[in-house]
Backbone and ligand atoms as CSV (ligand in chain L), in Angstrom:
chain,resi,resn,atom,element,x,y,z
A,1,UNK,N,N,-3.476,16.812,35.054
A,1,UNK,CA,C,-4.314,16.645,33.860
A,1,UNK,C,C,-3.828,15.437,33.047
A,2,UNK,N,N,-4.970,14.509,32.783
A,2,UNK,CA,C,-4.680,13.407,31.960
A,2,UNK,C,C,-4.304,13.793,30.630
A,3,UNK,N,N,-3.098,13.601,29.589
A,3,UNK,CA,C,-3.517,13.223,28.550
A,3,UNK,C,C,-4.418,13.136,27.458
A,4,UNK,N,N,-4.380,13.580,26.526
A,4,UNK,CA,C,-5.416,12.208,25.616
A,4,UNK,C,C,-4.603,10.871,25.209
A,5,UNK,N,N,-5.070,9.859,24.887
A,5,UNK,CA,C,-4.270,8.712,24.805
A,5,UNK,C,C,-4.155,9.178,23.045
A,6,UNK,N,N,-2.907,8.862,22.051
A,6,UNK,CA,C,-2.836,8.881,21.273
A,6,UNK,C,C,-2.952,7.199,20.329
A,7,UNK,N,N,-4.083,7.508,20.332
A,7,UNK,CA,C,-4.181,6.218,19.383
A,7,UNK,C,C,-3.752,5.956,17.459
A,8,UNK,N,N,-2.972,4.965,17.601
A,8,UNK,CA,C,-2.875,4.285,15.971
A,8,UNK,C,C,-3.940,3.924,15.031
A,9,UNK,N,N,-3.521,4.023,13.865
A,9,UNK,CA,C,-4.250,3.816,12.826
A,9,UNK,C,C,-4.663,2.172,13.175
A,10,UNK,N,N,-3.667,1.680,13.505
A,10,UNK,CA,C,-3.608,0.202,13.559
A,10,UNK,C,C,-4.740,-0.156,14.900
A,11,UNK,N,N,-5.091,0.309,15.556
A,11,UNK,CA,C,-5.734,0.307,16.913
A,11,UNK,C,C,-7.051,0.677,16.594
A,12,UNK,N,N,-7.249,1.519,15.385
A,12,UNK,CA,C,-8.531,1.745,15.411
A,12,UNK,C,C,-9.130,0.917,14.130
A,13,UNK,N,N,-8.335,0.777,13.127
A,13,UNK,CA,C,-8.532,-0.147,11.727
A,13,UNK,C,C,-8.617,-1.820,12.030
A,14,UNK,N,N,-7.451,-2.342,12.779
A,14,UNK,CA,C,-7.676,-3.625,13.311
A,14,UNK,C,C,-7.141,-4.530,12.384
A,15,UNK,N,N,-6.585,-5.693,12.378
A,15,UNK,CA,C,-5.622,-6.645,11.901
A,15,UNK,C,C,-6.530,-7.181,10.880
A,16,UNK,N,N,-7.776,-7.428,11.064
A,16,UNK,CA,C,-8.776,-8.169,10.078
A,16,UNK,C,C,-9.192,-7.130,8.815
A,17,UNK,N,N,-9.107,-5.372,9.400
A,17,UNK,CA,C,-9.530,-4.809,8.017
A,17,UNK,C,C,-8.322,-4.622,7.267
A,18,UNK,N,N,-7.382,-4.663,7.961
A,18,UNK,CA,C,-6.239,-4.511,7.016
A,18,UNK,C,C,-5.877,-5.707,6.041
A,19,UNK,N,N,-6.648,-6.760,6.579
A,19,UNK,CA,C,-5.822,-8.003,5.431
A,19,UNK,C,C,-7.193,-8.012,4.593
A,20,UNK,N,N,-8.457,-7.857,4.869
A,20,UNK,CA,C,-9.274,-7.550,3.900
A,20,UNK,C,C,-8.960,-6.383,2.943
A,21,UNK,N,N,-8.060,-5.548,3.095
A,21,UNK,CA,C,-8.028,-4.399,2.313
A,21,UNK,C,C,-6.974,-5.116,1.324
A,22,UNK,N,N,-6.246,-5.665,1.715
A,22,UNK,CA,C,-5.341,-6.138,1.183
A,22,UNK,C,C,-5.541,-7.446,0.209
A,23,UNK,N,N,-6.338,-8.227,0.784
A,23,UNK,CA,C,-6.872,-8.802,-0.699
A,23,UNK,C,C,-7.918,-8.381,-1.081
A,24,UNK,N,N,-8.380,-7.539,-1.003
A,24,UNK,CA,C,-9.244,-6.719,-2.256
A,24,UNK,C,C,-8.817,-6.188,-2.706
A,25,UNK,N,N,-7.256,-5.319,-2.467
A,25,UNK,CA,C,-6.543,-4.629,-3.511
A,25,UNK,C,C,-5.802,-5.463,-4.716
A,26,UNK,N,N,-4.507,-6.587,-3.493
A,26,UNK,CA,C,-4.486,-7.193,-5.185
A,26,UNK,C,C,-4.499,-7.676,-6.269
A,27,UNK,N,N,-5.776,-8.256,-6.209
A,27,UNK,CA,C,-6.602,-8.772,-7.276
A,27,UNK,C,C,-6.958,-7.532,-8.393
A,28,UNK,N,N,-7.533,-6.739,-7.991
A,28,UNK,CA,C,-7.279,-5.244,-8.884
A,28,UNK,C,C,-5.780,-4.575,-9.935
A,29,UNK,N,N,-4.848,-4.822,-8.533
A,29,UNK,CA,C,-3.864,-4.424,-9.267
A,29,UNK,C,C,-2.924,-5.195,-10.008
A,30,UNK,N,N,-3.759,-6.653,-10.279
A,30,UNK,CA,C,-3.138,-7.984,-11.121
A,30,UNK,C,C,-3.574,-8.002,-12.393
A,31,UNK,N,N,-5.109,-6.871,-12.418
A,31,UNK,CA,C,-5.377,-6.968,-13.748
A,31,UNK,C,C,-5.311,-5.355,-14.233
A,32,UNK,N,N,-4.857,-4.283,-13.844
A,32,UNK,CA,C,-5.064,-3.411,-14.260
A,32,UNK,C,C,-3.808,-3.258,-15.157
A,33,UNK,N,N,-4.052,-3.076,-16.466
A,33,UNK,CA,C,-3.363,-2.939,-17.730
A,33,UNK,C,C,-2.201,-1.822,-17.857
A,34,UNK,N,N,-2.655,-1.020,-16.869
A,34,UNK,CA,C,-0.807,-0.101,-16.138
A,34,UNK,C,C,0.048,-0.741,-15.149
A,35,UNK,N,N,-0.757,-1.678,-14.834
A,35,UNK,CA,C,0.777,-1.899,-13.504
A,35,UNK,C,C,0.900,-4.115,-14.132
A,36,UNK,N,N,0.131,-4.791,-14.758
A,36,UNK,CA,C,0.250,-5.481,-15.271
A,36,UNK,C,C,1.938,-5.925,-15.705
A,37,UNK,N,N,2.613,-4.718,-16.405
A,37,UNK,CA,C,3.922,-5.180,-16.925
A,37,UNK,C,C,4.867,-5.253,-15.597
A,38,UNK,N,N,4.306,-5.038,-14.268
A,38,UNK,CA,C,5.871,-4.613,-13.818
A,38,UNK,C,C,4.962,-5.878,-12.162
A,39,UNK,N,N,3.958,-5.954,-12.374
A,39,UNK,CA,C,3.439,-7.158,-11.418
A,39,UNK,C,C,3.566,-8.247,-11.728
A,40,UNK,N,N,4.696,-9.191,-12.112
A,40,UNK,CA,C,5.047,-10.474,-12.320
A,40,UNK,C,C,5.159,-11.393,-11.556
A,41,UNK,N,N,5.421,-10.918,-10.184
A,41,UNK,CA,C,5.229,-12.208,-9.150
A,41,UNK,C,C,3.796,-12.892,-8.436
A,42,UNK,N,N,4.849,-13.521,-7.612
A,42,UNK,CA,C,3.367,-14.439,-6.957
A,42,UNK,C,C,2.796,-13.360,-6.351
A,43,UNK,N,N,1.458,-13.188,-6.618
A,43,UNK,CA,C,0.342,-12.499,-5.498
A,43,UNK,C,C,0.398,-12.892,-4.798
A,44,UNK,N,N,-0.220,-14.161,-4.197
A,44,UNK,CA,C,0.295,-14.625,-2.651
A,44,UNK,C,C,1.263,-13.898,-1.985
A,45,UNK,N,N,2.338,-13.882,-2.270
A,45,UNK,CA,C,3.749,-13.630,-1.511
A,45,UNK,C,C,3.499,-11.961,-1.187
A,46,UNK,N,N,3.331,-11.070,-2.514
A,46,UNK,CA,C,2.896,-10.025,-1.978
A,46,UNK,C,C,2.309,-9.628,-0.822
A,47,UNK,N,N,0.903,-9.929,-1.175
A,47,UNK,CA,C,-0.063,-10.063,0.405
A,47,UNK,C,C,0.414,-10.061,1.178
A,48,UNK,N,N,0.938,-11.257,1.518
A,48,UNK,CA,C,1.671,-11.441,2.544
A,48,UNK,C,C,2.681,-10.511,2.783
A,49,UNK,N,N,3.323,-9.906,2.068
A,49,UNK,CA,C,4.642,-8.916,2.645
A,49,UNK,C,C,4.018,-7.151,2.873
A,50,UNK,N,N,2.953,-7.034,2.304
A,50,UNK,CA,C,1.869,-6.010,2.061
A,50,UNK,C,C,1.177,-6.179,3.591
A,51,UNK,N,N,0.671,-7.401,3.794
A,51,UNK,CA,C,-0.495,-7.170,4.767
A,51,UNK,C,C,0.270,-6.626,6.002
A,52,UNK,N,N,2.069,-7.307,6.016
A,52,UNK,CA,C,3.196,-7.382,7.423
A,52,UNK,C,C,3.516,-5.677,7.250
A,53,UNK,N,N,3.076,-5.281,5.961
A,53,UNK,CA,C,3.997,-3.860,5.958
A,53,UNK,C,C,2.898,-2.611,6.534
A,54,UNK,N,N,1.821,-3.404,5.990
A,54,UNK,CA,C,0.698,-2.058,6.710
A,54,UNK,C,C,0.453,-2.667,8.040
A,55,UNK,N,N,0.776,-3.172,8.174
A,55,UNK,CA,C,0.987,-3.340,9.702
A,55,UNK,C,C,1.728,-2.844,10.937
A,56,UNK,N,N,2.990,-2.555,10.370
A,56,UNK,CA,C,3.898,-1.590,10.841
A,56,UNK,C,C,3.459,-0.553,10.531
A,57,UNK,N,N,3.131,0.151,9.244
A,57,UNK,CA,C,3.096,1.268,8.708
A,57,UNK,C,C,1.913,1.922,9.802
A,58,UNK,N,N,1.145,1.262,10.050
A,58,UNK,CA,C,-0.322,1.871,11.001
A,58,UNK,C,C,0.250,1.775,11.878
A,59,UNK,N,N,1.285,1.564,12.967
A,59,UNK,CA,C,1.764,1.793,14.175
A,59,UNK,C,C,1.353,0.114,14.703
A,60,UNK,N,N,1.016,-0.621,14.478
A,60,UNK,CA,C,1.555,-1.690,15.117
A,60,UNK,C,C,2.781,-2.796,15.081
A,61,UNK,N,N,2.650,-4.300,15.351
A,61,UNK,CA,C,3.774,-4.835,15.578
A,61,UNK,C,C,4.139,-4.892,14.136
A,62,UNK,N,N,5.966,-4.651,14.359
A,62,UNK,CA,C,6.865,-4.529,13.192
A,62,UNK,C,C,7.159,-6.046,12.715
A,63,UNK,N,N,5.959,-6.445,11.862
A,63,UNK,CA,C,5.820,-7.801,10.939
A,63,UNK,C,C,7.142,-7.633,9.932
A,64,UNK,N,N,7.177,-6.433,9.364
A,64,UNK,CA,C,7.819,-6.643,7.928
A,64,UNK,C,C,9.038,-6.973,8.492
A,65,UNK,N,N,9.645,-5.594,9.144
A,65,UNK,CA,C,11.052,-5.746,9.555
A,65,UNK,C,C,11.685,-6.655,10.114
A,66,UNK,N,N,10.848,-7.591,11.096
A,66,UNK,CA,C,11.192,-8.634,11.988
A,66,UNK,C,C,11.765,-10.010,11.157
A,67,UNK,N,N,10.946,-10.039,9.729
A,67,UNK,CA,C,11.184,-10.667,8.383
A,67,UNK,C,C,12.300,-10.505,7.673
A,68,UNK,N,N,11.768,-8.978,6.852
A,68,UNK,CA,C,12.772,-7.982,5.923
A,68,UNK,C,C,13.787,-7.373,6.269
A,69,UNK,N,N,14.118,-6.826,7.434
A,69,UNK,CA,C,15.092,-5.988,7.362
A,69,UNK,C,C,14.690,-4.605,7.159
A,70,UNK,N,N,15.266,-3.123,7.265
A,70,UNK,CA,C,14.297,-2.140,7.005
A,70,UNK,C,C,13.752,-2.015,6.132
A,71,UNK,N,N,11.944,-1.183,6.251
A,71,UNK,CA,C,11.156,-1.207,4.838
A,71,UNK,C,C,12.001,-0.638,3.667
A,72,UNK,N,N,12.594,0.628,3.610
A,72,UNK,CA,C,13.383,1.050,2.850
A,72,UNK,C,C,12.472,0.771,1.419
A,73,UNK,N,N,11.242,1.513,1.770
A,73,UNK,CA,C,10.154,1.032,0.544
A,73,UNK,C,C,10.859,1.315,-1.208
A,74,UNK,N,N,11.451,3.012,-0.889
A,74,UNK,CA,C,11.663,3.825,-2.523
A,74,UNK,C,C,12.628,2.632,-2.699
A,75,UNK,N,N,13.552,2.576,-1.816
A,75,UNK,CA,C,14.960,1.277,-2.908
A,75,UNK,C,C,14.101,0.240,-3.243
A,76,UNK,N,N,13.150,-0.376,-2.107
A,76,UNK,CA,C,13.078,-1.811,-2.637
A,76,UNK,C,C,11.518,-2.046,-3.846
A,77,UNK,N,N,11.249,-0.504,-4.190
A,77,UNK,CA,C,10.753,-0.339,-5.322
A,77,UNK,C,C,11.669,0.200,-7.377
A,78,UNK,N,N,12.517,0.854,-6.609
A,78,UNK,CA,C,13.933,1.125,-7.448
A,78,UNK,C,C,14.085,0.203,-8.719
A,79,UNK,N,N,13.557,-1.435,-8.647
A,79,UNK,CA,C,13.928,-2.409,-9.751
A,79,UNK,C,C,12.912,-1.909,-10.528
A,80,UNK,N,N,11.536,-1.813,-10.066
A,80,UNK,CA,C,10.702,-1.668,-11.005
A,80,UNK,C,C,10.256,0.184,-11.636
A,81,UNK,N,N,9.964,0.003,-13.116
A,81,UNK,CA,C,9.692,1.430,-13.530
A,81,UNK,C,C,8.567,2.098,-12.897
A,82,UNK,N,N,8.090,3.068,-12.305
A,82,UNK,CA,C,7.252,3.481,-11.531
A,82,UNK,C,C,6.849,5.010,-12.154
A,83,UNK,N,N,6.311,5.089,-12.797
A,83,UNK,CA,C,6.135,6.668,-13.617
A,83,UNK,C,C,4.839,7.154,-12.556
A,84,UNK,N,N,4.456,8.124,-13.001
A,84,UNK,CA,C,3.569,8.956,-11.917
A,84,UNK,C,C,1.893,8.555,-12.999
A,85,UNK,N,N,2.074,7.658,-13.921
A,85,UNK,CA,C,0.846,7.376,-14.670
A,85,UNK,C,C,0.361,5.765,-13.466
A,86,UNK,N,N,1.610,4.987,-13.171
A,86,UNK,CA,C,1.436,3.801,-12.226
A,86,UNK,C,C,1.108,4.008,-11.330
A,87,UNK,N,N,1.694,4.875,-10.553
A,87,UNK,CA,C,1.282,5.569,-9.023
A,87,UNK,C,C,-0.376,5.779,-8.970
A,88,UNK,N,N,-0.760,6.730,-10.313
A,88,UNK,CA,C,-2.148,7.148,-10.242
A,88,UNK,C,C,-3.007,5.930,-10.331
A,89,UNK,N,N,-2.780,4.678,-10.839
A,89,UNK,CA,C,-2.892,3.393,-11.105
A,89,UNK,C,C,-3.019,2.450,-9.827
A,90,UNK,N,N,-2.156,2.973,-9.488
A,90,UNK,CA,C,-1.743,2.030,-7.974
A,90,UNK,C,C,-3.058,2.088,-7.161
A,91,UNK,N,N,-2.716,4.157,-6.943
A,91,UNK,CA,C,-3.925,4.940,-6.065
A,91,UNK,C,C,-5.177,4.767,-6.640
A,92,UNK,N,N,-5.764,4.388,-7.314
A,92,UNK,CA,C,-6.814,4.448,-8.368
A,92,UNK,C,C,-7.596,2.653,-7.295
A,93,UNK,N,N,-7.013,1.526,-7.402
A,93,UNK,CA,C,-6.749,0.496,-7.289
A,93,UNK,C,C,-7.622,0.283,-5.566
A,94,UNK,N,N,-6.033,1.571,-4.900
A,94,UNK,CA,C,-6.457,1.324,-3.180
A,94,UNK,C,C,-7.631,1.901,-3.368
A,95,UNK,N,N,-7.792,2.984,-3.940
A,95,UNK,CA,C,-9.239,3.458,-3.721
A,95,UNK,C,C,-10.724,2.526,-3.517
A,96,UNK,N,N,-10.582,1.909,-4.811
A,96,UNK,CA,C,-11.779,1.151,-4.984
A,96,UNK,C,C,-11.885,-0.308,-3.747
A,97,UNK,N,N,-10.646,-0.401,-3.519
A,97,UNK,CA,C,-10.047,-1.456,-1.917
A,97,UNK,C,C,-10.889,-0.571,-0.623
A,98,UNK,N,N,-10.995,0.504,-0.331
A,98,UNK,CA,C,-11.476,1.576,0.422
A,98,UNK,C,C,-12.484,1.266,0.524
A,99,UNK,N,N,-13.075,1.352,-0.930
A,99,UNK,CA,C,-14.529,1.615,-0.934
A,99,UNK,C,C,-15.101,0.244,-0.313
A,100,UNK,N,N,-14.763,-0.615,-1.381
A,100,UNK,CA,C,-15.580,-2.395,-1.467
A,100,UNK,C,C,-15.035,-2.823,0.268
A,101,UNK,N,N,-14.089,-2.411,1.179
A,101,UNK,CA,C,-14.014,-3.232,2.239
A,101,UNK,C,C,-14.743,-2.227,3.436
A,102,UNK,N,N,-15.353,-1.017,2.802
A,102,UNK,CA,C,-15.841,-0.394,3.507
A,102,UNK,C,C,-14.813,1.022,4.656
A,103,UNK,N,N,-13.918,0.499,3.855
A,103,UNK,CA,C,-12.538,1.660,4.813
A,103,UNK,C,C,-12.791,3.159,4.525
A,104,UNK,N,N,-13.195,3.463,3.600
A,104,UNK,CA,C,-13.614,4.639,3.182
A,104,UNK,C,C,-14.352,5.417,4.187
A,105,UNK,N,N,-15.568,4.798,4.958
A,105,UNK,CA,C,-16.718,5.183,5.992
A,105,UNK,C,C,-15.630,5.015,7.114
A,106,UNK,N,N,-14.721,4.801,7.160
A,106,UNK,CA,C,-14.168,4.338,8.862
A,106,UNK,C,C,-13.256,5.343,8.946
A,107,UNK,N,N,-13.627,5.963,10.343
A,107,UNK,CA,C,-13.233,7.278,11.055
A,107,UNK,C,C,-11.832,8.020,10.898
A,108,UNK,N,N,-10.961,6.523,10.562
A,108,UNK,CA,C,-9.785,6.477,10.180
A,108,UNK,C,C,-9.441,6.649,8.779
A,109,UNK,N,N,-10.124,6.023,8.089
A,109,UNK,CA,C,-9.779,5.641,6.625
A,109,UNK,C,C,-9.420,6.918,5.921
A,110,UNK,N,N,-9.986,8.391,5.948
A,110,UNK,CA,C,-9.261,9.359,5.704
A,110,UNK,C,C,-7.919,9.450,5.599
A,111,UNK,N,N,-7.551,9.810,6.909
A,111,UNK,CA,C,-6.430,9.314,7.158
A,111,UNK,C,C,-4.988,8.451,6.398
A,112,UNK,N,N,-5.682,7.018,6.482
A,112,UNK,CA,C,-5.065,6.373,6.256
A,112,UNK,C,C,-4.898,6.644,4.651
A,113,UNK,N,N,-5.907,6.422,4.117
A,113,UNK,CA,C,-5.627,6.860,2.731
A,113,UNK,C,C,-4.456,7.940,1.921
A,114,UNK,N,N,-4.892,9.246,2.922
A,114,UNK,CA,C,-3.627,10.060,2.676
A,114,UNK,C,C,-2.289,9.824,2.773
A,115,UNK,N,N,-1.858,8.535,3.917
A,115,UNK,CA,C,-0.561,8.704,3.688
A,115,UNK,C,C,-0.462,7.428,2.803
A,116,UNK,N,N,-1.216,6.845,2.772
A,116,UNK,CA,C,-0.465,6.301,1.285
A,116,UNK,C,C,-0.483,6.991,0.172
A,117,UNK,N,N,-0.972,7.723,0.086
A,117,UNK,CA,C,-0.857,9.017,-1.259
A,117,UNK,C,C,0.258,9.620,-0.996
A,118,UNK,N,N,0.906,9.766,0.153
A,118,UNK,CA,C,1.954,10.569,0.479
A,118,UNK,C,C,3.157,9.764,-0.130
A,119,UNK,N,N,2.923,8.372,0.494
A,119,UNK,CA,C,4.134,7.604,0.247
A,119,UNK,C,C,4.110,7.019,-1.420
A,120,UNK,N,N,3.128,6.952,-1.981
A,120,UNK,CA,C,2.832,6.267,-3.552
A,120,UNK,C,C,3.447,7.589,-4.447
A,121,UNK,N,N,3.365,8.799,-3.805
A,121,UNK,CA,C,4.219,9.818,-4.105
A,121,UNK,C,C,5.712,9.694,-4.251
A,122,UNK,N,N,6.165,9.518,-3.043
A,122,UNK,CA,C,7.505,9.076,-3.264
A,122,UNK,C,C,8.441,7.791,-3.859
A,123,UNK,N,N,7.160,6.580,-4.114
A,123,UNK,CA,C,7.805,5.767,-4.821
A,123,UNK,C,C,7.736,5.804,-7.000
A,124,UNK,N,N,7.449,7.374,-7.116
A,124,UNK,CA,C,7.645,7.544,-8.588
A,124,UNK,C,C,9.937,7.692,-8.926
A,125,UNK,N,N,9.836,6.763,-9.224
A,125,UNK,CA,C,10.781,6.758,-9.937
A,125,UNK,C,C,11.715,6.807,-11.421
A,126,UNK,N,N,10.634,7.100,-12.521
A,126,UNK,CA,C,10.644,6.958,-13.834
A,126,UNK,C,C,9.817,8.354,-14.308
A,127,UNK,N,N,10.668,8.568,-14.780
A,127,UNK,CA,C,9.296,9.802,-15.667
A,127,UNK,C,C,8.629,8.770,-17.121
A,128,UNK,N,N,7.341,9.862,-17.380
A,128,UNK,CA,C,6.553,8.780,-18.282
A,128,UNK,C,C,7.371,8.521,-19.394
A,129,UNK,N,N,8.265,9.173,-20.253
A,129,UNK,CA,C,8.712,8.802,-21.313
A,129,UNK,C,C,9.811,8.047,-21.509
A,130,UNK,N,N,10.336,7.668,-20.137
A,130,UNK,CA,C,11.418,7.077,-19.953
A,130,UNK,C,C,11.174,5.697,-20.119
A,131,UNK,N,N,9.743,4.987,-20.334
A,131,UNK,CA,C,9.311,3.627,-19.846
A,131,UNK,C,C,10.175,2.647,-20.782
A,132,UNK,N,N,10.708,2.023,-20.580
A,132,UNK,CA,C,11.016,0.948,-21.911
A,132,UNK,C,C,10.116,-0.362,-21.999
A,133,UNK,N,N,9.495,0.071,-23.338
A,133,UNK,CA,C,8.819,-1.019,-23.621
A,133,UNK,C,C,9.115,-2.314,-23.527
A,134,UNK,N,N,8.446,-2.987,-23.229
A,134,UNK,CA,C,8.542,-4.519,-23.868
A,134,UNK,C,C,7.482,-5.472,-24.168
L,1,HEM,C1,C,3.140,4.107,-6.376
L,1,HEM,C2,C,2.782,2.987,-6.948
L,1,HEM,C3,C,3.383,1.654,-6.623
L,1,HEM,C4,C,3.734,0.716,-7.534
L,1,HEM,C5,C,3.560,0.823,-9.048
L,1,HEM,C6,C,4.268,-0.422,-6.801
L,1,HEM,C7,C,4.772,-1.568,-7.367
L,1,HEM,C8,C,5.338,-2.623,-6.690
L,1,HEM,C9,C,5.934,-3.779,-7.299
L,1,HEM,C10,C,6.015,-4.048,-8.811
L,1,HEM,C11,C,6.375,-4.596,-6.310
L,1,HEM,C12,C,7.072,-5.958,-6.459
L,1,HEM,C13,C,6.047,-7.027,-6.618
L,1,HEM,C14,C,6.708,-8.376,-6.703
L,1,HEM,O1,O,7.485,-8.746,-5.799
L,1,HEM,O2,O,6.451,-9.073,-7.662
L,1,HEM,C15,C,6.073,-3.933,-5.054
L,1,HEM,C16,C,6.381,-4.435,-3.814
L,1,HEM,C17,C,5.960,-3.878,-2.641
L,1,HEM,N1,N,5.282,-2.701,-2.485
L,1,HEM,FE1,FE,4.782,-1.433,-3.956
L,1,HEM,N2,N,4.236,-0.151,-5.460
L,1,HEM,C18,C,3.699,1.106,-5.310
L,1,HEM,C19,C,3.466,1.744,-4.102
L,1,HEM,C20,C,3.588,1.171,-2.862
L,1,HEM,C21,C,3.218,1.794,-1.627
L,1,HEM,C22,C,2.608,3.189,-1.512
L,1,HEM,C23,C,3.488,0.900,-0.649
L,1,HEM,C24,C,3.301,1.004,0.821
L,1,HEM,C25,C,2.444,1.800,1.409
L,1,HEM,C26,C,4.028,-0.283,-1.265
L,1,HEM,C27,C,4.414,-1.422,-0.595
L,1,HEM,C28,C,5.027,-2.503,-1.164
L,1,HEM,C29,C,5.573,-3.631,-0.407
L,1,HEM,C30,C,5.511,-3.815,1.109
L,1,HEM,C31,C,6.180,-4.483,-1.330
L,1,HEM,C32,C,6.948,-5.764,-1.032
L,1,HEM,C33,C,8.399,-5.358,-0.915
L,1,HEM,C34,C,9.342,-6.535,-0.826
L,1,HEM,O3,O,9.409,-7.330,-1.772
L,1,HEM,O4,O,10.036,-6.647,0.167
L,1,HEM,N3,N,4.078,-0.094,-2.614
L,1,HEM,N4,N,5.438,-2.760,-5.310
């Protein structure tokens, strides 16, 4: 008895929707007035380290690491304050990325969506009252 072949997120989403998802997200999350204080760098550069990371993350070739070193996402989020009001911010953000690139309708996009909810979960590091202004 054959198998079923277990196919990747990355195999069924494809290299082109992922970098469309990816600049439709962050242009969103450059102006949204919760994550604004703690998004100071180049967008460009992001993208770029974003588009290499969901790339791995969906089961294909390991862009980031081959670069970065391990993702080790929670530390190498650790500098910045991350309360569970940003997260909802973040998720709020991919969502509407979902929708406008059309990932939402794709067989996968379920899916995929959830585990970044899983993982935007684990990068809360701040409770809300802890934020220090500036
Ligand atoms: C939960 C809400 C999240 C917030 C508020 C957040 C915020 C940030 C910030 C401020 C940076 C640094 C940007 C810069 O270099 O200027 C960053 C980098 C990054 N984030 Fe997030 N992030 C979140 C969730 C996630 C999730 C869920 C993922 C992956 C699925 C992710 C992947 C990345 C990657 C790949 C980088 C680049 C890391 C590097 O510099 O090596 N982030 N994030």
């Amino acid at each position: 008895m054959t198998e079923p072949r277990l196919q990747t997120l990355y195999s069924q989403i494809g290299a082109e929707k992922i970098e469309e998802l990816v600049n439709a997200f962050y242009p969103k999350v450059y102006s949204d007035p919760n994550l604004i204080p703690i998004f100071q760098g180049d967008m460009r550069e992001i993208m770029r380290k974003q588009r290499m990371f969901l790339t791995q993350f969906t089961g294909g070739p390991p862009l980031f690491s081959e670069e970065f070193g391990p993702p080790a996402m929670r530390r190498r989020h650790l500098p910045f304050e991350i309360t569970p009001t940003r997260a909802q911010s973040w998720l709020r953000c991919m969502h509407e990325a979902f929708e406008e690139t059309g990932l939402i309708d794709h067989p996968a996009g379920g899916m995929f969506f959830e585990r970044l909810t899983q993982v935007a979960a684990i990068m809360v590091n701040t409770e809300e009252d802890e934020t220090v202004e500036s």
